[in-house]
N, C-alpha and C positions, 0 to 999 in steps of 0.2 A: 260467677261460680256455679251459679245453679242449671248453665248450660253443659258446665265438665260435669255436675253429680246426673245428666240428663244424657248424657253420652254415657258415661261409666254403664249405668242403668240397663242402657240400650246394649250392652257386652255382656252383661249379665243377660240380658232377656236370651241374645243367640244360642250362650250356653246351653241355658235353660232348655229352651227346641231341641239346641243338636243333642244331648245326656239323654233329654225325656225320649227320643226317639231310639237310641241305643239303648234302653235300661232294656228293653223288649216285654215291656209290660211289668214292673217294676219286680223281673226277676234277676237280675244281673244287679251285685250289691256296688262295685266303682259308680257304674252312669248313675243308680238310684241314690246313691249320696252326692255326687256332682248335682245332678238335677235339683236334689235338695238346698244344697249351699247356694246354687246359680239361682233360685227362687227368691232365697233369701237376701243374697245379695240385691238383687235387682229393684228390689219392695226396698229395701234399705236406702238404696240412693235414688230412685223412684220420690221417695217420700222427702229427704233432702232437695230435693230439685223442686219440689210444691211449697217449698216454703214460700219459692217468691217466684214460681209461676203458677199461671193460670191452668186449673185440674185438667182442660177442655184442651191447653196446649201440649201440656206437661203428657199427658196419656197419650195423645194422640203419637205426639214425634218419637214416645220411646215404643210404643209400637209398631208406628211404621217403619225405621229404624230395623227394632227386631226383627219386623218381616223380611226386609230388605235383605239382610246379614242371614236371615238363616237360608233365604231360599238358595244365596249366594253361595255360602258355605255348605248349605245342602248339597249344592251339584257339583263340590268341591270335595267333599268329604263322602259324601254318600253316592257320586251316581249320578244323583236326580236331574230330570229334564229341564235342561235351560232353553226355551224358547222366546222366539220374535216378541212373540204375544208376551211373555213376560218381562221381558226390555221394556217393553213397552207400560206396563204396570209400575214397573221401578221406575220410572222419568216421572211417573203420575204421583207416584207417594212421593219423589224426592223433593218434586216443586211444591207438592201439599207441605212439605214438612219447612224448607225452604220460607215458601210462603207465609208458614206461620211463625218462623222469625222474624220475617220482616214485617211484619204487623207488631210484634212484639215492640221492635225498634220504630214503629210509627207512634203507637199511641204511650211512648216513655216507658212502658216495659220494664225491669232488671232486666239486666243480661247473662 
């Protein structure tokens, strides 16, 4: 379970990026209560997910995650340049994050 509240988390996080970048400096009241709720959310099931992983996993994969999803949704939503070079970043986070499942499931881990 604490890999669905580590996903959920990770949904939350993209929000989170794509609101705060629409609020346009937190003058626009939609994205600056979106942003708000998507903060909350995310620290909410964030913290569900650290009951029974490790804070070093737990942080890192809803990070990288986030990253992943907003820069995706960035150039989805916004525009933004999707480059080689950052293909190439996303395979890097995705086997980091990947990777540290699978160590989870090596050393008996929850899942």
């Amino acid at each position: 379970m604490a890999w669905i509240y580590l996903l959920i988390a990770s949904v939350f996080e993209i929000v989170f990026a794509l609101a705060t970048n629409a609020t346009h400096g937190f003058t626009v009241l939609g994205p600056s209560l979106l942003t708000a709720a998507a903060a909350a959310g995310g620290i909410f099931f964030l913290s569900l997910a650290l009951k029974s992983l490790d804070v070093g996993v737990g942080y890192t994969v809803w990070t990288g995650i986030g990253s992943v999803g907003t820069v995706l949704f960035g150039a989805i939503v916004f525009g933004e340049a999707f480059t080689p070079a950052k293909v190439v970043a996303f395979v890097l986070i995705i086997g980091g994050v990947l990777g540290l499942k699978l160590a989870d499931k090596l050393t008996g881990a929850p899942a």
